[in-house]
Structure formats: C-alpha cells, structure tokens
C-alpha positions as CSV (number, residue, x, y, z in Angstrom):
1,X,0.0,0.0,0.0
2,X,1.2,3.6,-0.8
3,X,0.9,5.8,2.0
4,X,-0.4,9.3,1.0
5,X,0.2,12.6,2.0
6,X,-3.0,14.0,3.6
7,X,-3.6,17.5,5.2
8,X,-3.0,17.3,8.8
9,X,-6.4,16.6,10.8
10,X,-7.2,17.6,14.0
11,X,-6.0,15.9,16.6
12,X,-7.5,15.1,19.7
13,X,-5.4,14.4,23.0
14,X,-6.1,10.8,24.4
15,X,-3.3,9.4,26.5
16,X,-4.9,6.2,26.9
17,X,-3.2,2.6,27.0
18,X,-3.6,0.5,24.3
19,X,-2.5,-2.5,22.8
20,X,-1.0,-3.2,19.2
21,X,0.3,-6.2,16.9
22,X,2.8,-5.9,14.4
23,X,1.9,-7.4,10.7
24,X,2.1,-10.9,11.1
25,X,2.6,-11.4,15.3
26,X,-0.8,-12.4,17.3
27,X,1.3,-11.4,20.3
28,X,0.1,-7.9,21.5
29,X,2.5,-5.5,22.8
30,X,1.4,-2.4,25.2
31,X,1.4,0.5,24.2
32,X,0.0,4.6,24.8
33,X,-2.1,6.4,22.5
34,X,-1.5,10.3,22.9
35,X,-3.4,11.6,20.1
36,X,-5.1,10.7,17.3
37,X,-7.1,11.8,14.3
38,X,-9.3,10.5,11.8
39,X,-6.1,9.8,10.2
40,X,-3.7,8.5,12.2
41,X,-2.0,9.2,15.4
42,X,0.7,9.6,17.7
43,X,2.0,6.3,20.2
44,X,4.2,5.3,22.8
45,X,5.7,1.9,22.9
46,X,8.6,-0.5,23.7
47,X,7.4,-2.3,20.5
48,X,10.8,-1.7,18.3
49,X,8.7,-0.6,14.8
50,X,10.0,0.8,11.9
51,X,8.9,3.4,9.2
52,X,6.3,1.8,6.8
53,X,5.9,-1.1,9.4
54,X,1.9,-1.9,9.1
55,X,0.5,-2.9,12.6
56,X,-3.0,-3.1,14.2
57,X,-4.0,-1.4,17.4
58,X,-6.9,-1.2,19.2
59,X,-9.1,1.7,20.1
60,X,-11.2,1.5,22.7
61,X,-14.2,2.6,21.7
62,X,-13.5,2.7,17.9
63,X,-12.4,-0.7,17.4
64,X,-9.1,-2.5,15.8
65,X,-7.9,-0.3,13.4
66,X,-5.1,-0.8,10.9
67,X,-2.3,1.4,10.0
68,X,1.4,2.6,8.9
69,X,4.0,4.0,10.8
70,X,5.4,7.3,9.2
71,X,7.6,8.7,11.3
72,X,9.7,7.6,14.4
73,X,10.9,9.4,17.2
74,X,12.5,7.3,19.9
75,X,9.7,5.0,21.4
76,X,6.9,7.1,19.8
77,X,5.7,7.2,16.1
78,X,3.5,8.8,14.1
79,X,0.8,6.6,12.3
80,X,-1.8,6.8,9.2
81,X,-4.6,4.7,9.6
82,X,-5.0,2.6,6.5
83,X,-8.8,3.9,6.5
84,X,-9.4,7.2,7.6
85,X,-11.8,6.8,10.5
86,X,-15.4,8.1,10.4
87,X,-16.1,11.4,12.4
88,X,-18.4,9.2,14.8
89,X,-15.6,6.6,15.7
90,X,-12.3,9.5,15.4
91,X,-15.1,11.4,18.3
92,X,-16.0,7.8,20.0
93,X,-12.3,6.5,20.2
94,X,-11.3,6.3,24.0
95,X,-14.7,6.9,25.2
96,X,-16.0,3.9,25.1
97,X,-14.6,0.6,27.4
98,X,-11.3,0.8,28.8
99,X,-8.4,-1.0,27.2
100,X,-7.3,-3.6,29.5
101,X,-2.8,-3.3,29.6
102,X,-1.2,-6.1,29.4
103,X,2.0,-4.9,31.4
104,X,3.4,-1.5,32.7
105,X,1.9,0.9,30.0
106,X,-2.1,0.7,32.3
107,X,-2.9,-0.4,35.4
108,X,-0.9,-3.4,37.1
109,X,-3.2,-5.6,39.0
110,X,-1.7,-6.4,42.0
111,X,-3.3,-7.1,45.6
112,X,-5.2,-4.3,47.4
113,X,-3.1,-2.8,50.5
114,X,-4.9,-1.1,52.6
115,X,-4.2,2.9,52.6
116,X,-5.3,6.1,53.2
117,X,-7.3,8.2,50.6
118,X,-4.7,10.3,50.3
119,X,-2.0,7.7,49.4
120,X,-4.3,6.1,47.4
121,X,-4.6,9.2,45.0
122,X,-1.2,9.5,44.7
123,X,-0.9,6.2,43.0
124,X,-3.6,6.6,40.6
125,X,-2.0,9.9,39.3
126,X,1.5,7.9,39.0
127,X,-0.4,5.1,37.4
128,X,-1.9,6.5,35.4
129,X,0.7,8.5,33.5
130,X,2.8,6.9,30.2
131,X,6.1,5.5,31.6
132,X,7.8,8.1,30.1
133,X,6.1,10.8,32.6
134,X,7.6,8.0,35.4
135,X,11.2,8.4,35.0
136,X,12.0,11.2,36.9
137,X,10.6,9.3,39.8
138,X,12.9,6.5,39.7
139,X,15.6,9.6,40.1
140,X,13.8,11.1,42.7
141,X,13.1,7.5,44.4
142,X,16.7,6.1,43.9
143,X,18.3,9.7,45.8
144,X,15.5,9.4,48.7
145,X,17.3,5.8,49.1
146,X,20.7,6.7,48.7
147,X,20.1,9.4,51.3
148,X,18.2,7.9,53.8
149,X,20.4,4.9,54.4
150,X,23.3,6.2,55.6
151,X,21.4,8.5,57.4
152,X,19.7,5.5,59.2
153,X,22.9,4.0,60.1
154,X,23.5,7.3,61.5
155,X,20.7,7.5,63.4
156,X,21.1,4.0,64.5
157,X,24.6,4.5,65.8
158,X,23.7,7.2,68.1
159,X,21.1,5.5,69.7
C-alpha cells in the first residue's frame, strides 16, 4: 500500500493505553495512544517498529484499526490509519470501554493494601501516567534511598 500525504487533521489528545500487533505477530504489545485523528495518530511503545511497518492497534471505543507508521521518534511514532476513520468513531475513540494493559503501560493488577485516601490518589495519578512521565521518579526514588540509608545508620549508631 502507498501511503499518501494528507492535510493534517485535528487531533484530539487521548493518553490512553492501548495495545497493538505488528503485521504478522498475534502477540500484542502495550502501548500509549497520545493523540489521534481521523487519520492517524501519535503512540508510545517498547514495541521496536519501523517506518512503513503496518500494525493493528486497538481503540477502545473505535475498534481494531489498521495502520502505517510514518515517522519515528525514539519510542513514539506517528501513524496513518490505513482507512481514515469516520467522524463518529475519530469522536468515539477512548470513550468507550477501557483497554485492559497487558503490562506497565495501564494499570498493574496487584493485591489491594490497605491505605489512606490520600495515598491512594497518589498512586492513581502515577499510574496512570505513560512510563515516560515515570522516570524522573525513579531519580527522585533512587536519591530518597541513597540518602536515607546512611542516614539511618547514623541514626542507628547514636542510639
């Protein structure tokens, strides 16, 4: 298929998980919708992809929807839907049923630990952010550690 040049259509934010298979895989791979158009949009995911690489990825809401990846930046690319999407499913697409991750990109299901409501809403805004919006809390975690060891021993020593 030849990919054409089309006008740039608006784009709507959705930073949503997703999921998405490459051309010829059934295995799904995780990965983070943050905009998208009625004819394409822009993704996040550990998925290594190349430009002109066809894959299928689902939008909740909007169904599995084929397309092309035009550009690559890192981890994200741009994509052109193979079919432009209808203005109904381009407006529907993330608000219908959640997309269930399969790994880190969503929600992890783990055991409930009982906390406070505060603590709780903490999580959820970590959660719910693309991993990377996480990494400069694995600095921030990794120099609370490094700190409060020593200090500890400190601490400990004086007592």
């Amino acid at each position: 298929m030849e990919l054409q040049q089309t006008i740039r259509a608006e784009r709507r934010q959705a930073d949503q998980p997703s999921t998405l298979r490459e051309q010829g895989s059934s295995v799904p791979q995780d990965s983070w919708v943050h905009d998208v158009s009625s004819t394409g949009m822009r993704i996040e995911s550990r998925a290594e992809l190349a430009v002109g690489d066809e894959i299928t990825v689902g939008l909740a809401g909007a169904g599995a929807t084929r397309a092309h990846v035009v550009w690559k930046r890192g981890k994200e690319y741009g994509c052109q839907f193979e079919q432009p999407l209808s203005a109904e499913d381009a407006a529907r697409a993330f608000l219908g049923s959640p997309v269930v991750a399969l790994h880190q990109f969503g929600h992890r299901t783990v055991e409930p630990v009982p906390m406070d409501d505060r603590t709780a809403e903490m999580l959820r805004l970590i959660e719910d952010q693309p991993v990377h919006g996480r990494l400069w809390m694995v600095g921030l975690a990794a120099a609370m550690i490094a700190t409060a060891v020593p200090l500890s021993m400190v601490i400990a020593r004086l007592f």
